[in-house]
Backbone as a chain_set.jsonl record, in Angstrom:
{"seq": "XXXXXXXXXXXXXXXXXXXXXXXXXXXXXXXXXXXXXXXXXXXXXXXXXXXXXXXXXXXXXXXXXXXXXXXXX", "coords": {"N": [[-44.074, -72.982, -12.833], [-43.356, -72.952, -16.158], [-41.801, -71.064, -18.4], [-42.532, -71.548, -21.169], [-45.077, -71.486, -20.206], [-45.343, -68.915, -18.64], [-45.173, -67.128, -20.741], [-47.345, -68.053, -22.15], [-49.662, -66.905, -20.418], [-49.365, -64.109, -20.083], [-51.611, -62.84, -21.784], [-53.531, -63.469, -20.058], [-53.237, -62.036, -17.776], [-52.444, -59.365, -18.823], [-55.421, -59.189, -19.46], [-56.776, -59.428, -17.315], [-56.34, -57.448, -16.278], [-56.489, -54.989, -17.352], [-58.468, -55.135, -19.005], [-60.694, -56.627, -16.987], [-61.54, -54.665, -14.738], [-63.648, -53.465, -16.411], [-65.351, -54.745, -17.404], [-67.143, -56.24, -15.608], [-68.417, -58.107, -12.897], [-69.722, -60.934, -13.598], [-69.047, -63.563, -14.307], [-70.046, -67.131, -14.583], [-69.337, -69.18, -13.901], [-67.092, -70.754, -10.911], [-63.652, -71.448, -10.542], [-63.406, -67.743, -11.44], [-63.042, -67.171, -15.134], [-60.237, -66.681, -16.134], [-59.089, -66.744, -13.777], [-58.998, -69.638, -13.766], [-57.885, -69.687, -16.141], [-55.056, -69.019, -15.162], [-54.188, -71.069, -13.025], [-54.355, -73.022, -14.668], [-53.144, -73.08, -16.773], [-50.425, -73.45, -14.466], [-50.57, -75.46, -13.311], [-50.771, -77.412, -15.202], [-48.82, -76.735, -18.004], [-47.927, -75.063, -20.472], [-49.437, -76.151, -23.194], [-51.034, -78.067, -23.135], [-52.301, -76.615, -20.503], [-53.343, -74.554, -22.406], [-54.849, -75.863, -23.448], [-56.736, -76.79, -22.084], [-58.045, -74.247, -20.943], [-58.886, -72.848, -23.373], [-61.04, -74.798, -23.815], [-62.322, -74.321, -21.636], [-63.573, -71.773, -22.124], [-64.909, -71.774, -24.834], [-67.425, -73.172, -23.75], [-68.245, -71.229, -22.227], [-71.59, -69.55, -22.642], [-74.452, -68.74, -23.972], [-75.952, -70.858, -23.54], [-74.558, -72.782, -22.102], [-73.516, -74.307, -18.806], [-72.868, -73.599, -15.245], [-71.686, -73.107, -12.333], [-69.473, -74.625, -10.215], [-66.485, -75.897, -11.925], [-63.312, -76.486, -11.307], [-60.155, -76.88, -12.617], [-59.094, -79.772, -14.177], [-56.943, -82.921, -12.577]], "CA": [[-44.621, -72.717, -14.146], [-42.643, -73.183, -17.69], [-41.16, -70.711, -19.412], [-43.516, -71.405, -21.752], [-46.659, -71.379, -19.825], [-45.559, -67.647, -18.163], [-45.68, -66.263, -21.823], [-48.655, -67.843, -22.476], [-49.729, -66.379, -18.866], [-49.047, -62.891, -20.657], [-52.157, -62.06, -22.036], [-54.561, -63.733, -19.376], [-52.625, -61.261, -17.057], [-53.186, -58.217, -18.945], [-57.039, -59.081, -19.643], [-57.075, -58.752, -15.143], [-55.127, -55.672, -15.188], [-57.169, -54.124, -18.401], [-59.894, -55.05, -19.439], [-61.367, -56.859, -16.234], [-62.646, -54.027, -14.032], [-64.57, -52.95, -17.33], [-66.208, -55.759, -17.827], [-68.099, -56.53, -14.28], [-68.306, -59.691, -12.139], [-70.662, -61.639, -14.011], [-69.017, -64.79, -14.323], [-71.153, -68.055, -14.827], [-68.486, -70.697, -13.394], [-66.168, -70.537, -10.167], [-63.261, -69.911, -10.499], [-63.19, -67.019, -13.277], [-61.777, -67.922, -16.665], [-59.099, -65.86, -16.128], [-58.466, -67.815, -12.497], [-58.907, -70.911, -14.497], [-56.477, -70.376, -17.307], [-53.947, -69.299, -14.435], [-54.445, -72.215, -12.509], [-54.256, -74.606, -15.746], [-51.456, -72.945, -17.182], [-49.595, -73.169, -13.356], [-50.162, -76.755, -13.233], [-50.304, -78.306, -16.812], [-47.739, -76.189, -19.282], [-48.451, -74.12, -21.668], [-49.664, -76.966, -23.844], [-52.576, -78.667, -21.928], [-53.082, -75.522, -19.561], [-53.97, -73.22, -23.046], [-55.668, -76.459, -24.505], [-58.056, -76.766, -21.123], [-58.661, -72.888, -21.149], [-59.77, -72.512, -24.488], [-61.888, -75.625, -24.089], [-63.411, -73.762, -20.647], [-64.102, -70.357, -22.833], [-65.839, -71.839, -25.38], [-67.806, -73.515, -22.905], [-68.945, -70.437, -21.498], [-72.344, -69.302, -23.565], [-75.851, -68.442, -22.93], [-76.796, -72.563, -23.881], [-73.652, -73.89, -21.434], [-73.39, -74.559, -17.878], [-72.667, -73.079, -14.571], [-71.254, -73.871, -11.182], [-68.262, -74.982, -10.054], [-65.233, -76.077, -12.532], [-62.619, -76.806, -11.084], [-58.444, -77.448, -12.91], [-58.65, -81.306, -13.31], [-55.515, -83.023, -11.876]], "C": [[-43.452, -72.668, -15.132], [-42.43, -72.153, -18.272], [-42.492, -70.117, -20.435], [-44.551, -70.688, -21.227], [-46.685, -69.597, -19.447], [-45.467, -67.03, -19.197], [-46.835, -66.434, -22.184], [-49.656, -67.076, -21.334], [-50.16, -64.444, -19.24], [-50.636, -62.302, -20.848], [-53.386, -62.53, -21.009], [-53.967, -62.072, -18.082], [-53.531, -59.732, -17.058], [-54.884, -57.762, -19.493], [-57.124, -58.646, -17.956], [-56.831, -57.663, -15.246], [-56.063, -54.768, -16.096], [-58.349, -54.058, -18.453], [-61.239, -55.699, -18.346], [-62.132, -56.131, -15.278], [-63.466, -53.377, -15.128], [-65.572, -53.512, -17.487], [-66.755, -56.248, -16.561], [-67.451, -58.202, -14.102], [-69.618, -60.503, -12.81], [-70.493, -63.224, -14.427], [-70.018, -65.925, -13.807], [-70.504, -69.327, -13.92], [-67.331, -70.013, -12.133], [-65.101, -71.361, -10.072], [-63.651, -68.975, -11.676], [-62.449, -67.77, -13.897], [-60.517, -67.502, -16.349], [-58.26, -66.564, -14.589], [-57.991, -68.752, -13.006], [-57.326, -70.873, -15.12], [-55.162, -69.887, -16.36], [-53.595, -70.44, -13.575], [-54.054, -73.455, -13.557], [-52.725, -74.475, -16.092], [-50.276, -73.37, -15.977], [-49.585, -74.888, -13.797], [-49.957, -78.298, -14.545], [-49.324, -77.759, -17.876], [-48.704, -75.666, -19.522], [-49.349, -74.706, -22.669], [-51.149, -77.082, -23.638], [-53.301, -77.715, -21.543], [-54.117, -74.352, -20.719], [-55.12, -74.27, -23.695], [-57.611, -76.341, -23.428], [-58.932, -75.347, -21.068], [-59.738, -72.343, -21.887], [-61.083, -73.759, -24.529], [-63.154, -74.967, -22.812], [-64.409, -72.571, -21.458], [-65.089, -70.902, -23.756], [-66.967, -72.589, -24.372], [-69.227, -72.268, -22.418], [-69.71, -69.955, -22.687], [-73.584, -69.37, -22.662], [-76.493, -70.336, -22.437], [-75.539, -73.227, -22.79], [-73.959, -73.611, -20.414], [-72.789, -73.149, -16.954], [-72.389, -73.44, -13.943], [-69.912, -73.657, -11.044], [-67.34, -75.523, -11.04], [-64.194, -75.57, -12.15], [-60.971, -77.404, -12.318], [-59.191, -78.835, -13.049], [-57.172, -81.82, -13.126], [-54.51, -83.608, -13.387]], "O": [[-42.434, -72.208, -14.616], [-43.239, -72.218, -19.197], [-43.108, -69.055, -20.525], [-44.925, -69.574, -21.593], [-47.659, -68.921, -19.777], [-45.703, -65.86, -18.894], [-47.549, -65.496, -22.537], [-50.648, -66.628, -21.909], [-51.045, -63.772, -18.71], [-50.956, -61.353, -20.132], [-54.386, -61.835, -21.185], [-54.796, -61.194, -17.842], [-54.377, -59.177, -16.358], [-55.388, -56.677, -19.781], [-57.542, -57.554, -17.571], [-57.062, -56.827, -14.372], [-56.437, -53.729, -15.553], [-59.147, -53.199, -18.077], [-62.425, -55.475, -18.587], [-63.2, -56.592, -14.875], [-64.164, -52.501, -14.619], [-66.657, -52.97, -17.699], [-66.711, -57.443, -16.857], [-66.669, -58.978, -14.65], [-70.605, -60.493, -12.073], [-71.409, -63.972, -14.771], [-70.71, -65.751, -12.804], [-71.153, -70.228, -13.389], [-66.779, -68.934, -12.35], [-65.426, -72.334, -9.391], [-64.145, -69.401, -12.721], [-61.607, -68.622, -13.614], [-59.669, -68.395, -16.371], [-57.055, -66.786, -14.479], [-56.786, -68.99, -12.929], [-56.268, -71.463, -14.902], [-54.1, -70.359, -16.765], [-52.384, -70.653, -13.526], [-53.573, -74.549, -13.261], [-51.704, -75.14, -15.916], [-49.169, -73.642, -16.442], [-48.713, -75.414, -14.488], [-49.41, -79.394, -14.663], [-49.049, -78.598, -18.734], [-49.867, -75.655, -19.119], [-50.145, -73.897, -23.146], [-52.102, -76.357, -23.922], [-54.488, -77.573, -21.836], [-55.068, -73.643, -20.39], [-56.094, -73.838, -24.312], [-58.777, -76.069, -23.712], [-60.16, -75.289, -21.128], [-60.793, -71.774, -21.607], [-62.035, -73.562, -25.284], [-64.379, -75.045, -22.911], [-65.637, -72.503, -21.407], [-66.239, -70.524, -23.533], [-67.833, -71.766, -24.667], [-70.451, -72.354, -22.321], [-69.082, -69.818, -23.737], [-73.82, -69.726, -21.508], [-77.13, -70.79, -21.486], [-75.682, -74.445, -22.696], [-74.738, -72.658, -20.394], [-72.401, -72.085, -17.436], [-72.472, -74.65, -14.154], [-69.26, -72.758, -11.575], [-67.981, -76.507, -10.67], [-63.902, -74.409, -12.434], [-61.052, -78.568, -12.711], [-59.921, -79.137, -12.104], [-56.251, -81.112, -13.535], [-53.302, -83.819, -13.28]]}, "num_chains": 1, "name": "protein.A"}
């Protein structure tokens, strides 16, 4: 991971450590977001990995999808 990407890394981190056992297991997509944007960020930069993230989050809504999503390569 980049430099970069482990600052951007920063606040997905402390959403797990904070605010995630508050907020339940209710995720809609496997992995969690929070898997996800570590996973994106690990293998695309900071760049890509925060662009794919934010494109998963909005994503997530009562009107979007479910399932599996998967990183793509």
């Amino acid at each position: 991971m980049s430099p970069l990407a482990h600052i951007a890394a920063l606040p997905v981190r402390a959403y797990r450590l904070i605010f995630s056992p508050w907020v339940g297991h209710g995720c809609r997509f496997q992995p969690t977001c929070s898997a996800y944007a570590l996973e994106a960020l690990e293998k695309h930069g900071a760049l890509k990995g925060s662009y794919l993230t934010i494109r998963r989050i909005l994503r997530c809504h009562p009107l979007g999808g479910s399932g599996i999503d998967n990183v793509p390569d």
